[in-house]
C-alpha positions, 0 to 999 in steps of 0.5 A: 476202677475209678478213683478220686472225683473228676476235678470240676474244671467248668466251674473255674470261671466262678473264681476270680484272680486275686480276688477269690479266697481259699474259701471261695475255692473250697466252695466251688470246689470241694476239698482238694485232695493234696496240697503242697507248694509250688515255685517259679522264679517269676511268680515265686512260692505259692500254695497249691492244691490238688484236685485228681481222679483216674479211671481203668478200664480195661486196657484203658485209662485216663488221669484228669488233674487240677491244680490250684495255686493260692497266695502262700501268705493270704491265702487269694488264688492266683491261678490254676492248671488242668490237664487230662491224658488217656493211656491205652495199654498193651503190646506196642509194634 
C-alpha cells in the first residue's frame, strides 16, 4: 500500500536560500501535503511545509519526508530537512 507522493528530494538544488519564494517551492515541487510552523531559539518562527509518502509491503515499510521552512512574514525559503527511515515489522528475539 503507498500513500502520498515520494517528496522530490533531488530538485532541492533548483531553490535558492533566501531567494526562492513560495511559489518557486510550489513549482518545483508541488503542493505540500501540510503546512504548519516551526520554531528554534536561534532562527526563530518559521512557516513549514510538509512533503510525505509512505509504503507497506508486506512486513516492510518506509516513510520519506520533507520539510520545508519559509519566512513566516515574506514567504522566501530558508531551509529544509528530509529524512527516509525503513521498518521491518514482526517478532523480535
Amino acid at each position: 500500500m503507498k500513500m502520498g507522493k515520494p517528496p522530490a528530494v533531488e530538485r532541492l538544488a533548483e531553490l535558492t536560500v533566501g531567494v526562492s519564494t513560495s511559489k518557486d517551492v510550489v513549482a518545483v515541487l508541488g503542493e505540500p501535503q501540510g503546512r504548519g510552523e516551526a520554531r528554534s531559539q536561534n532562527l526563530g518562527l518559521k512557516e513549514s511545509w510538509l512533503y510525505e509518502s509512505s509504503e507497506v509491503e508486506g512486513t516492510r515499510a518506509r516513510l520519506r519526508m520533507l520539510m520545508i521552512f519559509l519566512d513566516k512574514e515574506t514567504g522566501v525559503y530558508q531551509g529544509h530537512m528530509w529524512t527516509a527511515s525503513g521498518m521491518l515489522f514482526g517478532q523480535t528475539k
